[in-house]
Structures are given as C-alpha cells and as structure tokens.
BALOLO-316636 format. One record per residue (C-alpha): x, z, y. Coordinates in steps of 0.1 Angstrom, whole numbers, plus 5000, padded with zeros to 4 digits. Layout:
XZY/...
# end
This chain:
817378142224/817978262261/821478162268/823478202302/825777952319/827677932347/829477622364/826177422352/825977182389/827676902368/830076852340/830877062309/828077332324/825177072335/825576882299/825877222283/822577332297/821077012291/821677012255/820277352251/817377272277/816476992248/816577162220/813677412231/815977682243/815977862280/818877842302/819478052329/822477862354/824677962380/826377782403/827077732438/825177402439/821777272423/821477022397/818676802404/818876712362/818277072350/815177102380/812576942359/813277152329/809877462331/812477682307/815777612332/816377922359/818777932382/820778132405/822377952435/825878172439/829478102452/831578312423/834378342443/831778602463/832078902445/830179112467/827178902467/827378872426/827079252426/823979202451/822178902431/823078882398/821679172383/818179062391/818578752383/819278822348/816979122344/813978972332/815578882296/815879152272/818879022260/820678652264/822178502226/824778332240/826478372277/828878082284/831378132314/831877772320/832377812359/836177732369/838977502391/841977382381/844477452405/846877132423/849476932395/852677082413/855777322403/855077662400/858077742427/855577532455/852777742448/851777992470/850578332462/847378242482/846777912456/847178122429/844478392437/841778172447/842378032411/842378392395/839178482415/837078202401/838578152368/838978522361/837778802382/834478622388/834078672349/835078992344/832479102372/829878912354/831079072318/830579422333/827179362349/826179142316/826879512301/825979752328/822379852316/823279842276/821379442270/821679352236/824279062239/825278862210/828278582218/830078542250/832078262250/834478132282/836077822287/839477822280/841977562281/844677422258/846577432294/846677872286/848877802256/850977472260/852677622295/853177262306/854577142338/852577132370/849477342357/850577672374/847677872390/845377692363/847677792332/848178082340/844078202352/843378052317/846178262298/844278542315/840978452306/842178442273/843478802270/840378922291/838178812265/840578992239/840179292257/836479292263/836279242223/837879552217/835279762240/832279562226/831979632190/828179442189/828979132207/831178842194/833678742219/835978402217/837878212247/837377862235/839177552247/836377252249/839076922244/839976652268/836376622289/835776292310/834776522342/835776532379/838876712369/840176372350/839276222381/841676452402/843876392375/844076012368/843875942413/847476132414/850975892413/853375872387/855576132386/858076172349/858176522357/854876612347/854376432313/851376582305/849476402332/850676082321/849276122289/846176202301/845775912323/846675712298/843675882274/841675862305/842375512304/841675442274/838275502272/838675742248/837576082264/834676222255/831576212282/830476592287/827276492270/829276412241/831276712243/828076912249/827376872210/830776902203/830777252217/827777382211/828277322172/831777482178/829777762195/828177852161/831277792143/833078092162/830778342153/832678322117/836278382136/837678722146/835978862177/838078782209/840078512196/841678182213/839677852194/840177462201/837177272191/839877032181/840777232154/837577362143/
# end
C-alpha cells in the first residue's frame, strides 16, 4: 500500500509509520521535523514542512506527493492540543493557531490530495474523544477537534469514491500526557486528574502499542458510514 501520514517526527505518527514501514508498505511522512527511526527505512519518503505554513504546503506538497498514482490510506495525524485552562482565558490568538494546525492545515492537504483527480481510497484524521465530551479546560483543542470532525463529514459528502472517518485513537502515552501529568492539581478540571492518574498507572498504551491498535481499527472503519466519528475504544 502507499499510505500518507502527517505528524510522523514522534508519537502516534512516527509509530504509525513504523508499523506500516514493517509490514512491507511505503510511507510517505510529513512533518516539521525528521525522525531519525523512519530514515533507515528504503520505502519511507518524507517531506520536511511546518503545517501551520499554508503558503509553502501549496508550494511543496503537490510534488511531493505526485509520484504515487494514488495513496490507500492518508492519515492526518499532525496536531497540538491547546493549554488545560477555561475557555473565558483563552485568547482568540490561542485558539487560531490551534485551528490552523488541527484544521485548516488538513483541509488544504484534502483539497490538494484531490486537486488532480488521484484515486484515494480512506482518509482517516485523528480525532479526539476531547471533540465530543466538551470537558473542562480543553478549549482551543475541543473545539479544533469538533471541527475536524464535521470537516471530515463534509469532505464525505463531496467524495463519493473515498471512505472518510474522524477517528479518536484512545488514551496514548505521548508527549501530550507529558504536558498533561507535569501540570498541578486543580478539582476544576477533573478530566486531567483522571488522566494522571491512568498516566500513572502504567496503564496507557505506548504509541507502538496503539500503532496496532489503530491500524486494525483503520480497516475496521472501512465497514462504517463514510465520514463518521469512531473510538477505537468502541470498535
């Protein structure tokens, strides 16, 4: 398969890539950083690209991605989650540099992915159980991923060949638990004591393990409605 990944420097992405890079497959990565991991793979390609750059995207994406006739599966993995605060002390400023990577960036990608008529059979983006649960402190991030969500909806509807799904990955034992588990007690922001507390544990999945765990979900959507939400934990 020729698949296409972005966000693959480390985390979700790199162990996503890996997994596929295994398993005989070629990977083409973007990201605004190299992973020395993927580098020894002959089938791994990569594209070293800030997101948030939309003008340059335009500029070096499509011929990065013009030598495949088609990609099986394009994964929009790339994303930040925005500071654990209240919605009321977050800036309009915060809040865009969130959309721009964890939305916008994908729909530019979607439309050059579609500008020249490829064949394109699943595109998948990370989602977030964060887009549904509207729990305190997630702001900028819930709502980018809420987005995301209906973007991929929408994209459905005008692209009757290619599955589409926004798929929410589980708790993941990345740098974003990190953030996550260094911030103080606060009782007004349950949710991030029960992930420190998972974190804690020992419990959370590596992103190798959740790697597999996607990828098989990855196979699974294909049976789903075209542009729905999915949680692998209820697949």
């Amino acid at each position: 398969m020729d698949i296409l990944i972005t966000g693959t420097g480390k985390g979700l992405g790199g162990a996503l890539a890996a997994w596929y890079l295994e398993r005989g497959h070629t990977v083409y990565g973007i990201n605004r950083s190299k992973n020395e991991v993927l580098e020894k793979y002959t089938s791994f390609h990569f594209l070293l690209q800030d997101l948030s750059k939309f003008d340059e995207m335009k500029r070096t994406v499509p011929g990065f991605i013009e030598k495949p006739d088609g990609f099986d599966l394009v994964v929009l993995n790339a994303g930040v989650l925005s500071d654990i605060k209240d919605l009321r002390d977050t800036g309009l400023d915060e809040i865009k540099q969130v959309m721009d990577i964890n939305v916008w960036s994908n729909k530019i990608l979607i439309d050059l992915l579609f500008n020249d008529r490829r064949q394109i059979k699943q595109v998948a983006a990370i989602s977030s159980g964060a887009s549904v649960y509207g729990n305190r402190g997630w702001n900028a991030y819930s709502l980018s991923k809420a987005t995301l969500n209906m973007l991929i909806k929408l994209y459905s509807e005008e692209h009757g060949d290619t599955h589409f799904c926004a798929i929410a990955p589980g708790l993941i034992d990345t740098a974003m638990q990190d953030y996550i588990y260094s911030l103080p007690d606060d009782k007004k922001f349950p949710s991030v004591q029960r992930l420190k507390k998972t974190k804690a544990s020992g419990n959370m999945p590596s992103p190798e393990e959740a790697a597999g765990i996607l990828a098989g979900a990855l196979e699974t959507a294909l049976n789903e409605e075209s542009g729905s939400y999915l949680d692998v934990r209820e697949m």
